[in-house]
LUMTORLO-71651 format. One record per residue (C-alpha): residue number from 1; residue in three letters; x, y, z. Coordinates in nm, 2 decimals, decimal comma. Layout:
+-----+-----+--------+--------+--------+
|   n | res |     px |     py |     pz |
+-----+-----+--------+--------+--------+
| NUM | ALA |      X |      Y |      Z |
...
+-----+-----+--------+--------+--------+
! end
This chain:
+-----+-----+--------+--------+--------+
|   n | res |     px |     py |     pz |
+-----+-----+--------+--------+--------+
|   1 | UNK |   0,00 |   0,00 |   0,00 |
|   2 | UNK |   0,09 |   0,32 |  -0,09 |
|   3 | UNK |   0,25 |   0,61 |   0,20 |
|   4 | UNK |  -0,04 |   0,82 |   0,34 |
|   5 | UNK |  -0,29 |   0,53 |   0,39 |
|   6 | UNK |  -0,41 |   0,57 |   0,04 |
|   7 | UNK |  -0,54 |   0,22 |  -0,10 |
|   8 | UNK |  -0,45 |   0,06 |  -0,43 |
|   9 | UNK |  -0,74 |  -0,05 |  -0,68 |
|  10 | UNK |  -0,67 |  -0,21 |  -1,01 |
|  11 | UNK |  -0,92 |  -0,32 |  -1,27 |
|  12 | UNK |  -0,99 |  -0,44 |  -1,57 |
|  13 | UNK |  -1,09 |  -0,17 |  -1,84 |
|  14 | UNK |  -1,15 |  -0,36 |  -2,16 |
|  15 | UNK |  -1,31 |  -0,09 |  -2,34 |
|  16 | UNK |  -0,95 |   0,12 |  -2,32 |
|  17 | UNK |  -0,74 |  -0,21 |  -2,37 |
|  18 | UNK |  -0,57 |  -0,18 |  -2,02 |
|  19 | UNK |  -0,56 |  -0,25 |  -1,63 |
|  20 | UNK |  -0,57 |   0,07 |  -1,39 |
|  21 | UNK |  -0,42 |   0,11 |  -1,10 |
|  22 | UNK |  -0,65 |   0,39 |  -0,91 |
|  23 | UNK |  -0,42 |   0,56 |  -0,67 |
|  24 | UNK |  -0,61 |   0,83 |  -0,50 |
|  25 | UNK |  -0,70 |   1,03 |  -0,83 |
|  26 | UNK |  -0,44 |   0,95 |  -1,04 |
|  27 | UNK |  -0,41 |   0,64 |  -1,25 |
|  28 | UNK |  -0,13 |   0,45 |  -1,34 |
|  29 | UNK |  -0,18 |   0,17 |  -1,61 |
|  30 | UNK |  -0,07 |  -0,11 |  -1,83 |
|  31 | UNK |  -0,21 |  -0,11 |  -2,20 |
|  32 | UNK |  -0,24 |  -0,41 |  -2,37 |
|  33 | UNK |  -0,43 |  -0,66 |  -2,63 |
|  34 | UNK |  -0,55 |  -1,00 |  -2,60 |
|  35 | UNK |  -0,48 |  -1,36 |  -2,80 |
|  36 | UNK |  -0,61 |  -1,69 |  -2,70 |
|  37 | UNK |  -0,49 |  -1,79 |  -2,40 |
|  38 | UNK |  -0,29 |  -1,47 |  -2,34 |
|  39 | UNK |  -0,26 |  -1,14 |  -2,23 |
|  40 | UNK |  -0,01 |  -0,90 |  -2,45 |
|  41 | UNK |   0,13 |  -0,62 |  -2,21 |
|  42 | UNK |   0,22 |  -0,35 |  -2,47 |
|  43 | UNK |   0,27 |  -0,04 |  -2,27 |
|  44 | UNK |   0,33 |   0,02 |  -1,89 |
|  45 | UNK |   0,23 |   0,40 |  -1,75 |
|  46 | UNK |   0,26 |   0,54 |  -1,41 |
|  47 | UNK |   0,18 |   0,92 |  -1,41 |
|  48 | UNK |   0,51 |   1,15 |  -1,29 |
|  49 | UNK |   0,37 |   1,19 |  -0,93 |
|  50 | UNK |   0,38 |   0,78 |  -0,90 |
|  51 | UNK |   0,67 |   0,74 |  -0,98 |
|  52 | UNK |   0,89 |   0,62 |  -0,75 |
|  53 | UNK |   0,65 |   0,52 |  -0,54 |
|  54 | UNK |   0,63 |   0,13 |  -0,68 |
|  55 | UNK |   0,31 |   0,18 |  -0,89 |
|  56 | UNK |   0,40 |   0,01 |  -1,14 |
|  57 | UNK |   0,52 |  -0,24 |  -0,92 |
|  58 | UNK |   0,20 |  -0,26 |  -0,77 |
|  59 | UNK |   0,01 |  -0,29 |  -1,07 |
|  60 | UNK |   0,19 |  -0,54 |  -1,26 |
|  61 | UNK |   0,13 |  -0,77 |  -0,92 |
|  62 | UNK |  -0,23 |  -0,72 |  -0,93 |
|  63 | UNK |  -0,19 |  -0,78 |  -1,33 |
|  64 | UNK |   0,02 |  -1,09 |  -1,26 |
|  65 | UNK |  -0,27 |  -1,21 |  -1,01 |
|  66 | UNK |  -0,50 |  -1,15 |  -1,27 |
|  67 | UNK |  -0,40 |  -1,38 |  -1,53 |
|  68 | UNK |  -0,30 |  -1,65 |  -1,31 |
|  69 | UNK |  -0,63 |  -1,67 |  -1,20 |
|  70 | UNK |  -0,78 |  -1,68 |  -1,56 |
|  71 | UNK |  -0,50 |  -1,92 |  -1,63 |
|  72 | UNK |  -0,38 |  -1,70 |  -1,89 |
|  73 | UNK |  -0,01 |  -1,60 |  -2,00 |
|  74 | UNK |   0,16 |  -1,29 |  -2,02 |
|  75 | UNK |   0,36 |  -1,16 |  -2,36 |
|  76 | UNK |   0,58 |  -0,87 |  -2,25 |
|  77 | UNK |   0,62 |  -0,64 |  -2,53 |
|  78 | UNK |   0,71 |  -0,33 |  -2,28 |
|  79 | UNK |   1,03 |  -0,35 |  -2,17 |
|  80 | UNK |   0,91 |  -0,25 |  -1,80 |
|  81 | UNK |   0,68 |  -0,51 |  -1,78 |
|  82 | UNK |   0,95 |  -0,81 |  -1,96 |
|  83 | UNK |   1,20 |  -0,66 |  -1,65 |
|  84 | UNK |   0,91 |  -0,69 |  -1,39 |
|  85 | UNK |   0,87 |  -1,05 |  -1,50 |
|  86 | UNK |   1,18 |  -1,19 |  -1,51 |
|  87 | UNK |   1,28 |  -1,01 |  -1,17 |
|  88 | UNK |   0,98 |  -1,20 |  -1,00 |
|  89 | UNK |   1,08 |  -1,60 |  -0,97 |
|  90 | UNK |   0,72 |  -1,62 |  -0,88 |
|  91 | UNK |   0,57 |  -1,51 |  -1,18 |
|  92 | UNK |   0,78 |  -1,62 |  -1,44 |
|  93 | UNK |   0,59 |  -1,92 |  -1,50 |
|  94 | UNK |   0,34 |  -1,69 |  -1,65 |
|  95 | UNK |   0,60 |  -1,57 |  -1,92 |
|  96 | UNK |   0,43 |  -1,67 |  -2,27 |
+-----+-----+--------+--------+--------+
! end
């Protein structure tokens, strides 16, 4: 959780092709498409007054959580998002 007591929500926006992560008002976010099976993670955006503070972290844990649960994949096309994943041991399994 975020400093200040500010709680983390992150959902699924199909209609805009991406998963927020509602901080307080701001919104960070991770674009993507989808294929049969997996989830392609084109784009990852935290907004200059996240950053630093492990939104994106954040977000691509509750993204990570996400697919796992739809037994879905992940295809990293952002380079953020292909670091994230092969820094985690525990979500590497989800690697496409």
């Amino acid at each position: 959780m975020p400093e200040g007591g500010i709680t983390d929500t992150m959902r699924d926006n199909p209609e805009q092709s991406r998963f927020e992560l509602h901080v307080g008002d701001q919104i960070a976010f991770a674009s993507y498409s989808r294929e049969p099976g997996q989830i392609v993670i084109t784009y990852i955006y935290a907004p200059p007054v996240l950053r630093g503070m492990g939104a994106a972290d954040r977000l691509m844990e509750s993204v990570a959580a996400h697919v796992r649960s739809r037994g879905e994949r992940i295809v990293p096309l952002c380079d953020y998002a292909r670091a994230w994943l092969h820094g985690h041991s525990a979500h590497r399994g989800l690697l496409a």
